[in-house]
C-alpha positions as CSV (number, residue, x, y, z in Angstrom):
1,X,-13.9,-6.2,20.6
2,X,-17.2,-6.2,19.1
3,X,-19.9,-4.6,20.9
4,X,-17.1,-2.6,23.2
5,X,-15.9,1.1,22.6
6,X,-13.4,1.6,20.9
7,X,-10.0,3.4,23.2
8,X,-9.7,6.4,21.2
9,X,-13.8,6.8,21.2
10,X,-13.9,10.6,20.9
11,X,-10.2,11.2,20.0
12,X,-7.8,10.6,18.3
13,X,-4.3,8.8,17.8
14,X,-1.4,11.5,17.1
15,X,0.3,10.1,14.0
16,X,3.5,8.6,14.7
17,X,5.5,8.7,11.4
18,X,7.7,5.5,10.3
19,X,11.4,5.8,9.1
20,X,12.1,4.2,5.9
21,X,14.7,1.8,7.6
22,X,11.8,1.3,10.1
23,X,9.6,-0.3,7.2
24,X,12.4,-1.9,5.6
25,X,13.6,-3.1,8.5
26,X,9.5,-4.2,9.1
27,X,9.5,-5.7,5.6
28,X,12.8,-7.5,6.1
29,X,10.8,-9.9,8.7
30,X,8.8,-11.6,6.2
31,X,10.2,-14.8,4.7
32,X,11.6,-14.2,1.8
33,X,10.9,-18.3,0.6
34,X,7.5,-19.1,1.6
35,X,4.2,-18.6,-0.1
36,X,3.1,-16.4,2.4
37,X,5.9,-14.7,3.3
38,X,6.3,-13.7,-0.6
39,X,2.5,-12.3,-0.4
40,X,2.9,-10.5,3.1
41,X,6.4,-8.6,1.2
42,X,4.1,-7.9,-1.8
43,X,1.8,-6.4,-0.2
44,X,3.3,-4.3,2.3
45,X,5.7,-2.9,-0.2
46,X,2.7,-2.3,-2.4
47,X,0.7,-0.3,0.9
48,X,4.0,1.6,1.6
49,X,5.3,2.5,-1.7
50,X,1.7,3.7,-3.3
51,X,-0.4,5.1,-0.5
52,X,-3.2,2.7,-1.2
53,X,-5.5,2.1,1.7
54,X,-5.9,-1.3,2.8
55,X,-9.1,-1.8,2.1
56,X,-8.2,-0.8,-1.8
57,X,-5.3,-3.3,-1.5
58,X,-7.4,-6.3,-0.6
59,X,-10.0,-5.2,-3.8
60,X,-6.8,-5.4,-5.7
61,X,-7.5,-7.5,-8.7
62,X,-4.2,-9.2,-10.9
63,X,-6.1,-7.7,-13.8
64,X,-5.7,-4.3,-12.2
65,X,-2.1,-4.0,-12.1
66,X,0.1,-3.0,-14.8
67,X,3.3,-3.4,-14.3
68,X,4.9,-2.2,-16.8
69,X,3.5,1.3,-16.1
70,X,3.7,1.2,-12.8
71,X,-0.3,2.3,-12.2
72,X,-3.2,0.3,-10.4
73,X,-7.1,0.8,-11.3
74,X,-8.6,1.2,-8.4
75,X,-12.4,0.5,-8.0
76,X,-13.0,0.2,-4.2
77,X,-12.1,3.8,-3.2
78,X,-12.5,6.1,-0.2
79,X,-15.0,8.5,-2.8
80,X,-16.3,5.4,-4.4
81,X,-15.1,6.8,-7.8
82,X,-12.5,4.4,-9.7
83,X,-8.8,5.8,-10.0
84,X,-5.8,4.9,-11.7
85,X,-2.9,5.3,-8.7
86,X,0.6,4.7,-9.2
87,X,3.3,2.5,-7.4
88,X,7.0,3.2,-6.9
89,X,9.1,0.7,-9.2
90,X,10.9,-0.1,-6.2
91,X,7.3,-2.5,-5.8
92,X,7.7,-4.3,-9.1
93,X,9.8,-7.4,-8.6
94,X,7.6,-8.1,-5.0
95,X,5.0,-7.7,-7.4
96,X,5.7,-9.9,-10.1
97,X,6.8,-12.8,-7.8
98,X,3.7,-13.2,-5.8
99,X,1.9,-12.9,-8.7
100,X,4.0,-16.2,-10.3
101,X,3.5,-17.4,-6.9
102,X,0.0,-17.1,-6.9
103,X,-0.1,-19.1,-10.2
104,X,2.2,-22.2,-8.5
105,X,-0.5,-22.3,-6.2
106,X,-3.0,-23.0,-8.8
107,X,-5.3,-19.8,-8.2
108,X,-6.7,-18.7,-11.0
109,X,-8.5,-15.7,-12.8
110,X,-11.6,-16.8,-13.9
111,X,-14.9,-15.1,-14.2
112,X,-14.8,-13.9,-10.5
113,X,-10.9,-14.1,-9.7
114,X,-9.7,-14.0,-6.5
115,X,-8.3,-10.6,-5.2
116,X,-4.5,-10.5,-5.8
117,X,-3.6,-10.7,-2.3
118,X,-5.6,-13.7,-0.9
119,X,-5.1,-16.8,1.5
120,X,-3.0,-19.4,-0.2
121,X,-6.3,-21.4,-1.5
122,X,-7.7,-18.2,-3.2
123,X,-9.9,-17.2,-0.5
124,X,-9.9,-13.4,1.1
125,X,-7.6,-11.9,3.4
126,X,-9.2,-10.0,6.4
127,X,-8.0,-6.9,7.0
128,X,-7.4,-7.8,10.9
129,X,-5.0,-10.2,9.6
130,X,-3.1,-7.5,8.2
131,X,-3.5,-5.6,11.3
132,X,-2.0,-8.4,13.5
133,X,1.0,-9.1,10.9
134,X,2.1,-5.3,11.0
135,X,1.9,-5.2,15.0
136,X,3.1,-8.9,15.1
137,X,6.2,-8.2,12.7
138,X,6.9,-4.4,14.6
139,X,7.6,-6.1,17.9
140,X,10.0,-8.3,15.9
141,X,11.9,-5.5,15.4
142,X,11.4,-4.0,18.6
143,X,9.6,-1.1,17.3
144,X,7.5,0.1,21.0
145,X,5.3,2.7,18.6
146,X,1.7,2.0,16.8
147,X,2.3,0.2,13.9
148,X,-0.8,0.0,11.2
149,X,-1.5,-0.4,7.8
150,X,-2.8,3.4,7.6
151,X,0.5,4.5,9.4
152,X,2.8,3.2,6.0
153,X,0.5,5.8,3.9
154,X,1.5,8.6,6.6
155,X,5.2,7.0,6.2
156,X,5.2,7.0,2.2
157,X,3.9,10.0,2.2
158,X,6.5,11.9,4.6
159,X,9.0,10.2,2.2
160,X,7.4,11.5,-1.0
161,X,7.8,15.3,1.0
162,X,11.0,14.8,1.8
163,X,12.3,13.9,-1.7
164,X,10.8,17.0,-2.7
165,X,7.9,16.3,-4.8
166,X,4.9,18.8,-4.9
167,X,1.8,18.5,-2.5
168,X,-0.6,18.2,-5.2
169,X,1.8,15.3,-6.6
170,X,1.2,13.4,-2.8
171,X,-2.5,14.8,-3.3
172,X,-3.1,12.6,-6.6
173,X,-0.7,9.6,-5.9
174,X,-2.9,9.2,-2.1
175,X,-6.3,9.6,-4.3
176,X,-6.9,12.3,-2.3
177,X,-10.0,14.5,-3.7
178,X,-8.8,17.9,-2.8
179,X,-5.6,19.6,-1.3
180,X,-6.7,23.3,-0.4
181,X,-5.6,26.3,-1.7
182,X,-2.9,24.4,-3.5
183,X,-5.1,22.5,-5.2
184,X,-6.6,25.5,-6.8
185,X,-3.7,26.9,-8.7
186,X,-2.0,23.3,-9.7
187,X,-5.6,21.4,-10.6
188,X,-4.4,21.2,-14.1
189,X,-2.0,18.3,-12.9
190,X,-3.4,14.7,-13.6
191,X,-3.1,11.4,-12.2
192,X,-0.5,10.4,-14.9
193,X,1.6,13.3,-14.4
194,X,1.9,12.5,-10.5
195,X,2.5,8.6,-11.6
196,X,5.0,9.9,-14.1
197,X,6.8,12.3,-11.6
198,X,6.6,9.2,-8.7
199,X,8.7,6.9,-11.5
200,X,11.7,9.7,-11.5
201,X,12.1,9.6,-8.0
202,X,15.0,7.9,-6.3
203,X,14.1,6.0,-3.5
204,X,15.9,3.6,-2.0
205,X,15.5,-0.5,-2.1
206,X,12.9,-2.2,0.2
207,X,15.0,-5.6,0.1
């Protein structure tokens, strides 16, 4: 609450890694017919499957996304530098039907468009709201651990190690400005290389 300390003031929260079928199965809550429901699935597809932050989600404009390439131009980043980051095709389709969604509803992209992910009258979304859906939707599924937008970034990236793809591959697809020593030897690699690589990877479904 505002004007309170926070819980972990001076700590800490251990991460606590999501399974894929736990954000699936997360996913899986939101209505699959409703305006909403179709933006909430978009959108926490899109946070799981590329790493943004959600703060870089909300900024999300429709002109940003390309589809058909599978990349998103960033402006609102962590470094306050613009980057192109990539999405897993698995996004796409949740993608491309909020987006017609979006245009049922009559919101438009004028001269200042609304983000991609807003209310149903074009107006923003808060980030607490996202906050409350995750925690909202977790106890749904009876999942007792911390449940956050940041936590399907640790999740997508655990996923992106275990299908074997290279550090400094997770390093560019996260927007991260460094990785280390590894960084060193493999700087050569660009942002389209690790959006490139991401493409090739089999993961499975979200629906």
């Amino acid at each position: 609450m505002k004007g309170q300390e926070p819980a972990n003031k001076g700590s800490r929260y251990p991460a606590e890694v999501l399974s894929t079928a736990e954000v699936i199965e997360i996913i899986g809550q939101c209505s699959a017919k409703s305006a909403s429901g179709i933006r909430n699935r978009a959108l926490l597809m899109l946070l799981f499957r590329s790493g943004l932050r959600l703060n870089e989600a909300l900024t999300i404009r429709p002109v940003d996304v390309d589809l058909a390439h599978h990349s998103i131009r960033v402006l609102s980043t962590k470094s306050g530098q613009p980057q192109t980051r990539g999405f897993h095709p698995t996004v796409t389709d949740a993608l491309a039907r909020w987006m017609d969604t979006r245009k049922t509803l009559g919101i438009r992209n004028g001269k200042s468009p609304a983000p991609l992910f807003c209310t149903l009258d074009g107006g923003p979304i808060a980030a607490q709201y996202v906050r409350a859906l995750l925690k909202r939707l977790a106890g749904e599924c009876r999942i007792e651990r911390r449940v956050h937008p940041h936590g399907l970034r640790h999740a997508y990236a655990a996923e992106l190690e275990r299908s074997g793809m290279r550090p400094l591959q997770i390093s560019r697809l996260l927007g991260h400005s460094s990785l280390a020593v590894t960084d060193r030897y493999l700087r050569s690699l660009t942002n389209a290389d690790a959006i490139a690589a991401l493409e090739e990877i089999d993961l499975p479904p979200l629906d």
